[in-house]
C-alpha positions as CSV (number, residue, x, y, z in Angstrom):
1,X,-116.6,166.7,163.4
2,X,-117.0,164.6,166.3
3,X,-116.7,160.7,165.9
4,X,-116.5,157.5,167.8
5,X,-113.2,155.1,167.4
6,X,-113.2,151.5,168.6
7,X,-109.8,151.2,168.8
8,X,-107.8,147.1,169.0
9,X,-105.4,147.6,172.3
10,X,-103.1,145.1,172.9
11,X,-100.0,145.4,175.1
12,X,-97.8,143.1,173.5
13,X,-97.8,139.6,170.9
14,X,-98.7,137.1,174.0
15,X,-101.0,139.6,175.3
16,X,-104.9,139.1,175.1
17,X,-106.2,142.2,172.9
18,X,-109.7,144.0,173.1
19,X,-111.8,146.7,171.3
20,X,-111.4,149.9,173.6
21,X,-113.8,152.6,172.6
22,X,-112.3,156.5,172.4
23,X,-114.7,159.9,171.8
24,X,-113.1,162.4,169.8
25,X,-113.9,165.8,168.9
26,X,-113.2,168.8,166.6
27,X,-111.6,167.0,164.1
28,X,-111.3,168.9,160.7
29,X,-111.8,167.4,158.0
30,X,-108.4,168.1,156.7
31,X,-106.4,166.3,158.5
32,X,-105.1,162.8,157.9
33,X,-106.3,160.1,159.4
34,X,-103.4,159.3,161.2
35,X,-103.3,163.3,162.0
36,X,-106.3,162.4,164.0
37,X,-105.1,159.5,165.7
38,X,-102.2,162.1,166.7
39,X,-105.1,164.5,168.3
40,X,-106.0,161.1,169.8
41,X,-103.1,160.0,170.8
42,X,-101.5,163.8,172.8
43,X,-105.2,163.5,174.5
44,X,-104.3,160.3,176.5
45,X,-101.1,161.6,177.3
46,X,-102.7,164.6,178.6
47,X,-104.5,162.0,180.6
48,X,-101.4,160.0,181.6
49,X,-103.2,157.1,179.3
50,X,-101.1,154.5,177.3
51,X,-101.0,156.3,173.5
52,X,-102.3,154.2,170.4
53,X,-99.4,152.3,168.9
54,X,-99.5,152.5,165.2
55,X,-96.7,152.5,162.5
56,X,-96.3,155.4,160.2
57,X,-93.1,156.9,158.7
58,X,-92.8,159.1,155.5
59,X,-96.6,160.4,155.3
60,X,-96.7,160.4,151.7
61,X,-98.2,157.2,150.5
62,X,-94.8,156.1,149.5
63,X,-92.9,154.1,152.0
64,X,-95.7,151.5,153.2
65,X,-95.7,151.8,156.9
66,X,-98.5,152.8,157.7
67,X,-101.4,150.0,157.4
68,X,-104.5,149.8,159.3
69,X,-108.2,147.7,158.9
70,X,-110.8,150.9,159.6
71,X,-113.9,149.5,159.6
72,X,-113.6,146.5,158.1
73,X,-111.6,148.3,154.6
74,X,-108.1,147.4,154.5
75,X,-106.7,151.2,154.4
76,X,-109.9,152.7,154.7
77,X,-112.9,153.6,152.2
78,X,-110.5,155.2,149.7
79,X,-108.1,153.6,147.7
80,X,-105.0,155.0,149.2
81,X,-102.5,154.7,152.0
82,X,-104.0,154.9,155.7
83,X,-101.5,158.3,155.9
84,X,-103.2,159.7,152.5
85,X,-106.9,159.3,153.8
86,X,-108.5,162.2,155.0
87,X,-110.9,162.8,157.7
88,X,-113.2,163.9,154.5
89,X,-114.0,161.0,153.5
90,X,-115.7,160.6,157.2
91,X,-119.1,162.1,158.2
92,X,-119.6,163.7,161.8
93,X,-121.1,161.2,164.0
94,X,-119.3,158.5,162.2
95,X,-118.4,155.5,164.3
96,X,-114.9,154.2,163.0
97,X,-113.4,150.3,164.3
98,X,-109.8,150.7,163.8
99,X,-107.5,147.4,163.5
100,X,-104.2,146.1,162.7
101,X,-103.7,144.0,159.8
102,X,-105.1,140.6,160.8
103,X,-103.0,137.6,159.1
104,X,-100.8,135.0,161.1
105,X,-97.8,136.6,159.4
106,X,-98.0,139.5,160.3
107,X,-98.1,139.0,164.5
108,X,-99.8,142.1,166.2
109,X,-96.5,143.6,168.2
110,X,-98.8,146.4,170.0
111,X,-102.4,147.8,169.8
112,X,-102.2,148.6,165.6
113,X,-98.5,147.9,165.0
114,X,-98.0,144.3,163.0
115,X,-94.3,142.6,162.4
116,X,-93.9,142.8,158.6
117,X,-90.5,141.4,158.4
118,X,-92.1,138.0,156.7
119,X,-92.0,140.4,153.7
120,X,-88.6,140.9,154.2
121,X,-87.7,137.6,154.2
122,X,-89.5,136.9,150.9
123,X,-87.7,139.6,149.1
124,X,-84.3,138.1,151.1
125,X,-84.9,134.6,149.3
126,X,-84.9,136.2,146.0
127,X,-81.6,136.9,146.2
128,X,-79.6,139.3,143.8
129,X,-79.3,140.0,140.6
130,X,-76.2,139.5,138.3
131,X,-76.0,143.6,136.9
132,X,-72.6,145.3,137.6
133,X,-72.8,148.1,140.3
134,X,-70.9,151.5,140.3
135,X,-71.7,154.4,137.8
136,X,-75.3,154.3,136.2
137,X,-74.6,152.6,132.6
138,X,-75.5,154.8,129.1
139,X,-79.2,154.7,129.1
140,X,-79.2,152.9,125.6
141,X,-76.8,149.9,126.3
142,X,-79.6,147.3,127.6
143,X,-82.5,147.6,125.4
144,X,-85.5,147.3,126.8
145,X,-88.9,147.1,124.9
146,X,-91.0,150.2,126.2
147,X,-94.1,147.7,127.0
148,X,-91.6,145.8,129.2
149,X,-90.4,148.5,130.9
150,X,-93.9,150.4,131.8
151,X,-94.7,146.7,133.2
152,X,-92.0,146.6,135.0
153,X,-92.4,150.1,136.1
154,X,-96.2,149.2,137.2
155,X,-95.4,146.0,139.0
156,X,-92.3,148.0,141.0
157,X,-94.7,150.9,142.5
158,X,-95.9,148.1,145.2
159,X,-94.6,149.7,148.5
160,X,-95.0,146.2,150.5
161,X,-97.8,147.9,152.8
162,X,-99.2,144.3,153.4
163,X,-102.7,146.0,152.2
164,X,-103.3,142.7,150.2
165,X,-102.7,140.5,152.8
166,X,-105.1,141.9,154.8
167,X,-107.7,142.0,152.8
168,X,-107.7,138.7,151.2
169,X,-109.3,135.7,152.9
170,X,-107.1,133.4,152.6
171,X,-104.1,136.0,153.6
172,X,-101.9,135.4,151.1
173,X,-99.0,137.6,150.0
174,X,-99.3,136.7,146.0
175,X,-99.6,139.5,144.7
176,X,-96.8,141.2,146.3
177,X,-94.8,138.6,145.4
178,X,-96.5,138.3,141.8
179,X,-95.5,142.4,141.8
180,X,-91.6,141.4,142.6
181,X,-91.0,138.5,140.1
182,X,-93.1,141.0,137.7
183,X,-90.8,143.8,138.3
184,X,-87.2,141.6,137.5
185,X,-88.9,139.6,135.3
186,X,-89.5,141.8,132.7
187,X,-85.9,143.4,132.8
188,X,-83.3,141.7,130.9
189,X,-81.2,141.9,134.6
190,X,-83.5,140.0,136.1
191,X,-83.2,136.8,133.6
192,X,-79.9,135.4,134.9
193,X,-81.8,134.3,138.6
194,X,-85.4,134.2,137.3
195,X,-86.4,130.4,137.8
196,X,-83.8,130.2,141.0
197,X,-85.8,133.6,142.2
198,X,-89.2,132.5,141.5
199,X,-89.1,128.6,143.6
200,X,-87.6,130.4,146.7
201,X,-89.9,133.6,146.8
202,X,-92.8,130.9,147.0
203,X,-91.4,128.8,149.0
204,X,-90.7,131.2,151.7
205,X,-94.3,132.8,150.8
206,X,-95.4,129.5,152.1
207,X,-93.1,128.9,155.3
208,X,-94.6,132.2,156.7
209,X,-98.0,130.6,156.4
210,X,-99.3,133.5,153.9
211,X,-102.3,131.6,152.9
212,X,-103.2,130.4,148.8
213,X,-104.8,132.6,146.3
214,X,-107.9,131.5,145.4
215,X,-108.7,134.6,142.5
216,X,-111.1,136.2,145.2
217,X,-109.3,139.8,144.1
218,X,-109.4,141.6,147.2
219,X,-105.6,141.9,147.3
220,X,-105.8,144.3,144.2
221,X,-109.3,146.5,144.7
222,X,-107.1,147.1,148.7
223,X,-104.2,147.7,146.7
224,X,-103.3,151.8,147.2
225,X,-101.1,151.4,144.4
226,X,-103.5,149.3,142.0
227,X,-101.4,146.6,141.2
228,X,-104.0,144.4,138.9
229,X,-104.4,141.1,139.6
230,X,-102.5,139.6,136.4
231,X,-99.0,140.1,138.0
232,X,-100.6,136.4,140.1
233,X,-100.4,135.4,136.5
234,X,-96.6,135.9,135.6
235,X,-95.8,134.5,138.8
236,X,-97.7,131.0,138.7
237,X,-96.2,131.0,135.0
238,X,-92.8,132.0,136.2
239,X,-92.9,128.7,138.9
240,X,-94.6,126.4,136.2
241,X,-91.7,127.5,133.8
242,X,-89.0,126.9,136.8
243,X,-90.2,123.9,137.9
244,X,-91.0,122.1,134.2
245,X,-86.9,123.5,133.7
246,X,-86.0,121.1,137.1
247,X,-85.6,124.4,139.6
C-alpha cells in the first residue's frame, strides 16, 4: 500500500518542532507499524536525511516503550501497543499524522521520543515493601483470596506505556497509578506501606504536573492492556483511608 505520514520533527526539548510530511510506498500490510517507520526510516538514510526518532524496545506489547499519537488515537485505531499494530488496520492511500505523546510530563526529547522517567519517579516514592527476599516462599504460606489475587494480577499487567496520559484531557497519570496501589493493595505484602505508599505516589503524581482526573475515561478505552477505570476508585479510597488515618 502506499500512504502519506505527517510526521512531528523536533531536534531536541528547547527546539521548535513542526509537522514534516513523508510519502511511502510498498508497504505490506504485515508489517508492524513501527516496521514501517523502519522502511521509513533506512529511506532517509539512503538519502543522508536525519532518521525518525522513536522509542521501541522488546516488540511484543510487553515492555511499554513504544508509544505514539497516530492520528489523533493514542496507540493507533486498535487497542494495542504502537509495536503490535499492523499496517492492516491501514487502507492504501491512507494519510497517517504521527505524534509523540503530548503531556507536560512527558517533555518531547526528539521528533517521537518523550522523557517518561516522571513515571519512574512515581513508582520511586512508593517505596518498598516489607516481604523477605531470597528463595521463592511455599506457594501456600500467605493466603491469598483467589478474587484478590486475579485483581491484583489485572491491575499489575499495566506496562507504564503512558497511553493514558496521552489520551486524557486533563493528562493525568491516575490510572497508572490507580493500577500500582491496585496491584500491592490487594496482596497481603503490600499492607505494611499502604497508606505511607498511597500519599507519596500522589503527591509526586502531582509535582510532575500530571493533570486531575475528571472520569472522562479515555485513560482506559487507550489502555492496550484494558485496565478499567475502577482501579481510580481503590486509589481515591486508598488516600481518603490514609489521610482520615493522619498519613
Amino acid at each position: 500500500m502506499n500512504l502519506t505520514l505527517k510526521i512531528w520533527r523536533q531536534a531536541g526539548p528547547q527546539a521548535k518542532g513542526e509537522m514534516v510530511t513523508y510519502p511511502v510506498s510498498d508497504i505490506s500490510e504485515d508489517m508492524s507499524f513501527l516496521e514501517m517507520l523502519d522502511v521509513l526510516n533506512e529511506q532517509l538514510n539512503a538519502r543522508g536525511e536525519e532518521p525518525i526518532a522513536f522509542d521501541s524496545d522488546c516488540r511484543e506489547g510487553i515492555c511499554g516503550m513504544c508509544g505514539l499519537m497516530i492520528s489523533g488515537k493514542a496507540h493507533g485505531p486498535e487497542v494495542t501497543t504502537t509495536c503490535q499494530l499492523h499496517m492492516r488496520s491501514f487502507s492504501d492511500g491512507d494519510e497517517i499524522t504521527i505524534e509523540p505523546w503530548r503531556a507536560d510530563a512527558f517533555p518531547v526529547i526528539k521528533d517521537l521520543v518523550v522523557d517518561r522517567s516522571s513515571f519512574d519517579r512515581i513508582i520511586q516514592a512508593g517505596g518498598f515493601i516489607s516481604a523477605n527476599t531470597g528463595s521463592a516462599p511455599e506457594a501456600h504460606s500467605v493466603p491469598v483470596p483467589k478474587p484478590k489475587a486475579d485483581r491484583a494480577f489485572m491491575a499489575a499487567a499495566c506496562i507504564g506505556c503512558g497511553a493514558c496520559v496521552a489520551a486524557c484531557p486533563n493528562a493525568s497519570g491516575m490510572l497508572f497509578m490507580g493500577a500500582k496501589i491496585t496491584h500491592l493493595g490487594e496482596l497481603p505484602q503490600g499492607q505494611p506501606e499502604r497508606d505511607a505508599r498511597v500519599v507519596s505516589m500522589v503527591s509526586q503524581h502531582d509535582h510532575e504536573g500530571f493533570g486531575g482526573c475528571t472520569n472522562v475515561g479515555a485513560c482506559s478505552s487507550a489502555c492496550p492492556k484494558e485496565i478499567p477505570l475502577d482501579v481510580i476508585n481503590q486509589l481515591n479510597k486508598d488516600l481518603r483511608g490514609a489521610l482520615m488515618r493522619g498519613e
